[in-house]
N, C-alpha and C positions, 0 to 999 in steps of 0.2 A: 132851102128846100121846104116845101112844104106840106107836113104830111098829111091826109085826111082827118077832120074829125073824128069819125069814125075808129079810124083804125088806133088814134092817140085812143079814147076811149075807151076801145076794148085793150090796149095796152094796161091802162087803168087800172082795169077791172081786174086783170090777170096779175098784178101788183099787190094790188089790194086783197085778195086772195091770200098771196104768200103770204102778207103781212098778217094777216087774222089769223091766217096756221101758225105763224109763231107767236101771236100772244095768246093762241090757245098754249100752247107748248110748256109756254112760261108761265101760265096760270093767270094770266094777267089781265081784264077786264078794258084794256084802252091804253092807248099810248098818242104821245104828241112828238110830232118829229118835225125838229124846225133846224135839224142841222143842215146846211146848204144841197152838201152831195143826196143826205135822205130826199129831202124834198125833189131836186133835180128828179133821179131815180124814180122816187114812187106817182111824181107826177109827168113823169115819160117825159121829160126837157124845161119844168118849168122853172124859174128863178127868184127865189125871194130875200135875196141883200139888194141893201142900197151900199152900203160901204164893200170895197173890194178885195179887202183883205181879212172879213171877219170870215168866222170860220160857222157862225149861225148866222138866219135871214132874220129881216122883220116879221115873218109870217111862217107860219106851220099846220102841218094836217092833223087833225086829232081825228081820230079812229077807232072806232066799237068795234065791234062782231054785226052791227044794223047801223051803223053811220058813217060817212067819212066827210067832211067839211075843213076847209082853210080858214082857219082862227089869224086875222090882218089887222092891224093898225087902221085905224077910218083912213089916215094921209095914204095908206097904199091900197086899199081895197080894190077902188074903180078900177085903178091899173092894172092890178093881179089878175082882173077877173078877166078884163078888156084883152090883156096881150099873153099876159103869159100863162092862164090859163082855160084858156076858150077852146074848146073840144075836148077836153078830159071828163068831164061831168059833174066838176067840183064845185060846190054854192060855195062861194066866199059869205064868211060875216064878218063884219064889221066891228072894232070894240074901240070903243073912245083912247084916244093914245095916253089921255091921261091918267088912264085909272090905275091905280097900283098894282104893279108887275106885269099889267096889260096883256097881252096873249097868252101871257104862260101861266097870271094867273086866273083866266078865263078858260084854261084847260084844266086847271087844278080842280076849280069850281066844278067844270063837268065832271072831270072823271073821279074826283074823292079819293078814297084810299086806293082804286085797282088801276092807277094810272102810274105806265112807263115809261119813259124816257128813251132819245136817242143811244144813249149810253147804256142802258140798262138791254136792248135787242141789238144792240151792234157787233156782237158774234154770228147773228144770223144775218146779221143786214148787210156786211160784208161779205158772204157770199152770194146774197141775193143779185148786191148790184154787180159783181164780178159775172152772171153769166148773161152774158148780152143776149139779149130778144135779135131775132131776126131785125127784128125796126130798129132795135140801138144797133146793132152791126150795118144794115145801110146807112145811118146817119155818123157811124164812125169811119167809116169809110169815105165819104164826104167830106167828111172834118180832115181826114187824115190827108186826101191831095190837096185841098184846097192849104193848109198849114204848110205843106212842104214845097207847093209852089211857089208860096211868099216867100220862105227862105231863101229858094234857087235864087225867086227874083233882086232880093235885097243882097244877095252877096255878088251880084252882077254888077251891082253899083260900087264895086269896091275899087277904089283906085290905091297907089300909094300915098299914104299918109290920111287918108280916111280915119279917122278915130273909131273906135269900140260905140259910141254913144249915138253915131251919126248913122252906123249899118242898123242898131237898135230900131233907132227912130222910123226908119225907109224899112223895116221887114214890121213895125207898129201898125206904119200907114196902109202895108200893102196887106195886111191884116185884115182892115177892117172889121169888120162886129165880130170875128175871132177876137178871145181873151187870149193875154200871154201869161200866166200865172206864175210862170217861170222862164226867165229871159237872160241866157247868158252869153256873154262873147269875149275874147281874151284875142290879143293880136302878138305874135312871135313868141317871145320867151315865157311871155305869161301864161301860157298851153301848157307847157309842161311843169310849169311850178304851180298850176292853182284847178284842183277840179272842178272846185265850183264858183267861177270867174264872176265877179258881177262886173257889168260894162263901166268902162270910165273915159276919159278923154285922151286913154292912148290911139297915138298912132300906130298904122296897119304897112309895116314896110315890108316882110316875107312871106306871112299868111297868117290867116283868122280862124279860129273855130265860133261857129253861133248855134247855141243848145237853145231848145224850143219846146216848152210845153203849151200846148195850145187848149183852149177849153169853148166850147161851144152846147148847147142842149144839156149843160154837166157834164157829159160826156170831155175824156183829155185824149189828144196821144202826145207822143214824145217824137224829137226827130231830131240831131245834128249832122251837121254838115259845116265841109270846112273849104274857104278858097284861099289856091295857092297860088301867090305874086311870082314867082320863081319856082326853076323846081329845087324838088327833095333830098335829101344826101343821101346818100348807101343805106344811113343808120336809120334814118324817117321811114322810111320805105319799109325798110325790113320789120320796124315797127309795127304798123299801117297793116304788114303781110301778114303778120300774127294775130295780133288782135284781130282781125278780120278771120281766122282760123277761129279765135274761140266765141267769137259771134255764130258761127257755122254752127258749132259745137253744139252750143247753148239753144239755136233754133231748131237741133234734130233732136237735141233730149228730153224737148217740149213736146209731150204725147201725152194724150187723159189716160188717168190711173195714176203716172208718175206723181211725184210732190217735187215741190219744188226745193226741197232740198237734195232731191239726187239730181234736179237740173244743175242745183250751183255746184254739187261734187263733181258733176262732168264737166263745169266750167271749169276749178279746181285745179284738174286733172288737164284738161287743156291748156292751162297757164302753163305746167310744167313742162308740158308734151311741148311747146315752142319755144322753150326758154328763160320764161319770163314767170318763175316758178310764186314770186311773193307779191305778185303788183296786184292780185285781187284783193287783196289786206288794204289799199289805197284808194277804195272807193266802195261803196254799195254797187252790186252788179243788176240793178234793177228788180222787175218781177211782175207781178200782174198791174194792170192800167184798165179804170174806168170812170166813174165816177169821183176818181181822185186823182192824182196825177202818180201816184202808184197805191192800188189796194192793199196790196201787199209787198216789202221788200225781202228780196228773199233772202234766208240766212241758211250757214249748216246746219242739217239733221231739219230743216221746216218740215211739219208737215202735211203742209195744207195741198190736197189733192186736186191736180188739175182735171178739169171736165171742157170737150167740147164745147165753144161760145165762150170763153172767157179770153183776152187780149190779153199782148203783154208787150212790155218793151224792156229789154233788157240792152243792158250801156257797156259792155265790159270796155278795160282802158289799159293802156301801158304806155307810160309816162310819155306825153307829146303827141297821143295818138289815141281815139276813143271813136269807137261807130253807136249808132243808137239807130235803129226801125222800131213802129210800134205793126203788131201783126194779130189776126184773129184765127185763133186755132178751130179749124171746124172739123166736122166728119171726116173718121178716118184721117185722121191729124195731118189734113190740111192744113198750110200755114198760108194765109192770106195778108200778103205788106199792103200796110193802107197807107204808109208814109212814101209813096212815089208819085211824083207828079204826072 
């Protein structure tokens, strides 16, 4: 998809905004933000790692009160500027890759003593990027069938004796320029002995679960989905029927105002209500999803307050059996599934 200049732009600008109201806030004179999710966020999709698993980019935006500029490595500049940030309004500079400490200390330089950190506005930052723009909410929405389409189609390919590693591979391909940040799958018994399954070269002889965190523009959702070689016993089923009861649960208790810690006492409360009174103890039950593959998880007593425009994907599970949708709560606590194909 591809969205106008313009409208990335005034995205931008209306980022860059909140960002100066909190380092007024904080008394703070400038800040450089080169953690991945920051940068994605304040520059409305853009991307600055080369490596895939670090949790900072090569490149970050340093930020006044009268300036915003991408401080890059000369080896990444032309690209930054060229692909991943062309219609935002941002001058990339350039800083020799060899100079010592390079970016960070070419922010240091600028900003002297009134310069902050990722870490230092990251109680405001996470809730900045938790409430989605109308533009992050069409592009996650986007994100989210396109994700859950590849799923469908890579667990289509499942035959018996298909290994964990092989459906990986085919829901990797059928990916394409989606990221998997998080890519799990478990075949038979390894479902209910392991949450969080990494794939391996098990064979697939009665059925597979495949969990999917997808990331695209920075922006994630989450989605599982599971194919059955045969069918289910009495006992699966009734599983499958509950936790699908406290999925229900968990998506009506989700309304702005609430926190998400009277979401997860209603979850709680719905384990008991089907039976299955301690299995939330065996897993996090998910929580807000954006610019991370969860903003927030949610605990007892959270109190972090939902508001219209922020997503979420909550996973609840009972052993053998676990649903995941990621969904955008809007006006009048609409609940919009973007994880359907």
């Amino acid at each position: 998809m591809n969205m106008s200049s313009s409208a990335r732009s005034a995205e931008v600008d209306t980022r860059l905004a909140a960002l100066r109201a909190s380092l007024e806030r904080h008394g703070a004179r400038s800040v450089f933000l080169i953690a991945r999710r920051n940068f994605a966020w304040l520059t409305a999709g853009g991307s600055n790692h080369v490596l895939l698993e670090s949790e900072t980019g090569e490149a970050g935006v340093f930020v006044t009160a009268d300036e915003a500029v991408v401080l890059a490595p000369n080896i990444e500049a032309q690209r930054l500027a060229d692909e991943e940030l062309a219609g935002t309004g941002l001058d990339v500079v350039a800083v020799d890759w060899w100079r010592q400490q390079g970016v960070i200390g070419e922010a240091s330089r600028r900003g002297r003593a009134g310069l902050v950190s990722d870490g230092d506005l990251e109680p405001d930052l996470v809730i900045l990027r938790s409430r989605l723009s109308a533009f992050d909410a069409e592009r996650l929405t986007i994100l989210g069938g396109e994700a859950t389409r590849a799923v469908d189609a890579a667990l289509a390919t499942v035959r018996p004796m298909t290994t964990e590693v092989e459906l990986c591979a085919a829901l990797l391909a059928a990916l394409g320029d989606i990221r998997a940040p998080v890519l799990l799958a478990a075949a038979d018994d390894r479902i209910a002995r392991y949450r969080h399954p990494l794939p391996g070269d098990n064979p697939i002889r009665r059925r597979v679960m495949l969990v999917l965190v997808a990331e695209r523009w920075g922006l994630h959702v989450a989605v599982t989905r599971f194919r059955d070689l045969e069918p289910r016993d009495s006992d699966l089923e009734a599983r499958f029927a509950a936790v699908a009861r406290v999925q229900e649960v968990l998506h009506d208790a989700t309304r702005a105002s609430a926190t998400l810690g009277e979401v997860f006492a209603a979850g709680q409360a719905a384990y008991a209500e089907v039976g299955y009174p301690n299995e939330w103890q065996l897993h996090h039950q998910g929580g807000t999803i954006a610019y991370r593959g969860r903003e927030r998880v949610a605990r007892p007593d959270d109190p972090t307050v939902i508001e219209p425009g922020m997503a979420f994907a909550w996973n609840p599970s009972i052993t053998g059996a676990t649903v995941e949708e990621t969904f955008i709560l809007g006006d009048d606590d609409e609940r919009r599934v973007v994880t359907r194909a």
